[in-house]
C-alpha positions as CSV (number, residue, x, y, z in Angstrom):
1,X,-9.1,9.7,-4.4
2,X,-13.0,9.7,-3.4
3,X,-12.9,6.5,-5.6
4,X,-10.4,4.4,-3.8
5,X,-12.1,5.5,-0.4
6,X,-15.8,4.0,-1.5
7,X,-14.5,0.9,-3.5
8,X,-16.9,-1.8,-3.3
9,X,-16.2,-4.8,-1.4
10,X,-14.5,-7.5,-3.2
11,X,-16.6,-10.8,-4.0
12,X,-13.6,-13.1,-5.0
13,X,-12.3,-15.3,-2.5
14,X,-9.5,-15.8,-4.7
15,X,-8.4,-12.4,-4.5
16,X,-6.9,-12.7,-0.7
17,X,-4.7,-15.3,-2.3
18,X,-3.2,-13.2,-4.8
19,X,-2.6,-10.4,-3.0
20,X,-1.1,-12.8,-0.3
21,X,1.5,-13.7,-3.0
22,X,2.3,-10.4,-4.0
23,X,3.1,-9.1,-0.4
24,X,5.7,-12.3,0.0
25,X,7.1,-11.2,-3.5
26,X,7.0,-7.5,-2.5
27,X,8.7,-8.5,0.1
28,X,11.5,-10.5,-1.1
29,X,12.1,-7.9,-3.4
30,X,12.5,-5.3,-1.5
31,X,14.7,-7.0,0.8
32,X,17.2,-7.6,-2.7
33,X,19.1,-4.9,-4.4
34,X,18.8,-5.9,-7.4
35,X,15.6,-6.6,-7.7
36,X,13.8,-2.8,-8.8
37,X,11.7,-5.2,-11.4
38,X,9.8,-7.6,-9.9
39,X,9.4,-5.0,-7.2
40,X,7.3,-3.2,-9.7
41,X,5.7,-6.2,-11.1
42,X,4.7,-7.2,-7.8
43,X,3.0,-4.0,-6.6
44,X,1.5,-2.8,-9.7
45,X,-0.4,-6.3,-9.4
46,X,-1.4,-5.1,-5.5
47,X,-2.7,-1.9,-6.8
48,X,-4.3,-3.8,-10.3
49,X,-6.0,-5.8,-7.5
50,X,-7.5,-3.1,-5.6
51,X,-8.6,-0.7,-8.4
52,X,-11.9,-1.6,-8.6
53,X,-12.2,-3.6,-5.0
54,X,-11.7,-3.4,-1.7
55,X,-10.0,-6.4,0.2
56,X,-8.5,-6.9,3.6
57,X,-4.8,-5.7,2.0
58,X,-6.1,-2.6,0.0
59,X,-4.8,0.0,2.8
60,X,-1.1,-2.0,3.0
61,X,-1.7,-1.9,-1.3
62,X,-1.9,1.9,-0.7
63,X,0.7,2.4,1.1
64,X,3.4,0.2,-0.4
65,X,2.5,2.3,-3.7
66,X,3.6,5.5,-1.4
67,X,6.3,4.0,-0.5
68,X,7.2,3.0,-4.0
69,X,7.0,6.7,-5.0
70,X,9.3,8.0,-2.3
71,X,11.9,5.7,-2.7
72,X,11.6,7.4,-6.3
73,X,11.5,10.8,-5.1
74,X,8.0,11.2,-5.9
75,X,7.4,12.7,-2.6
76,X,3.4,14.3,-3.5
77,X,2.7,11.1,-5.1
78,X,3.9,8.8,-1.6
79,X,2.0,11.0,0.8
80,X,-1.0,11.0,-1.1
81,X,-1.1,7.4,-1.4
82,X,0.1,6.7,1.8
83,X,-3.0,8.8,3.6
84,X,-5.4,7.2,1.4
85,X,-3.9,3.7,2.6
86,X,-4.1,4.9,6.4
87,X,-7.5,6.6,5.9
88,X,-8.7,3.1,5.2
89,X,-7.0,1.7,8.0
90,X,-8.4,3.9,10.4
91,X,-11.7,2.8,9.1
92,X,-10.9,-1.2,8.6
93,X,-11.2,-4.0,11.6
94,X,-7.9,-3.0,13.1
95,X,-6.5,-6.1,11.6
96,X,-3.0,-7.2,10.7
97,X,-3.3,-5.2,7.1
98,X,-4.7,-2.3,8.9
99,X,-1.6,-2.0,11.3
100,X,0.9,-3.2,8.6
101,X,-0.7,0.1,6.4
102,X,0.1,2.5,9.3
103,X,3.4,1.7,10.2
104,X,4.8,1.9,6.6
105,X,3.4,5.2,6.4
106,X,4.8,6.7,9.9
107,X,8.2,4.5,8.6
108,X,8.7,5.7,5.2
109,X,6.4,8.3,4.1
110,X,5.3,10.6,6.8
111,X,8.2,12.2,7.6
112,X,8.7,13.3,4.0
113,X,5.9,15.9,4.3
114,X,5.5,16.7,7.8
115,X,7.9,18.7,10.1
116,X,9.8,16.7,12.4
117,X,8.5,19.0,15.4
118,X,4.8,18.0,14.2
């Protein structure tokens, strides 16, 4: 986890682009039933994308990965992803990716873990 939180910065322009692409495809997916596959395809490029970089979508990245998980049942594996994504957030320029990362979490992760009360 204390690797994702000091990636690098990432030096590709190019990269913004992809991971543009892969959120609209994310996107559409999700928004299908059928469509469990490219669903995969799509995020597992996000998260290929920010393994070994940090760029403007890596906290949303994170947390679409959570969410991933939980809509599989894999509630440890969502909440740790999805904190790592808002850690980053909470440390990012407050920007569209940084807000996007956030409200997924509190939407579809956070109240897999934490008491309703809390």
């Amino acid at each position: 986890d204390m690797e994702l939180l000091s990636l690098p910065p990432s030096s590709d322009p190019r990269i913004e682009d992809v991971g543009s692409f892969m959120e609209q495809l994310e996107e559409v997916a999700s928004n299908r039933r059928n469509h469990n596959n490219l669903l995969e395809v799509a995020l597992l490029r996000k998260v290929e994308l920010t393994i070994h970089e940090r760029f403007t979508m890596t906290p949303s990245c994170l947390v679409s990965w959570g969410v991933f998980h939980a809509r599989n049942g894999r509630f440890d594996e969502a909440h740790r992803f999805g904190k790592l994504g808002v850690q980053l957030a909470n440390e990012g320029g407050g920007g569209y990716h940084d807000a996007r990362a956030i409200l997924m979490y509190h939407m579809y992760i956070f109240h897999w873990r934490t008491p309703y009360h809390d």
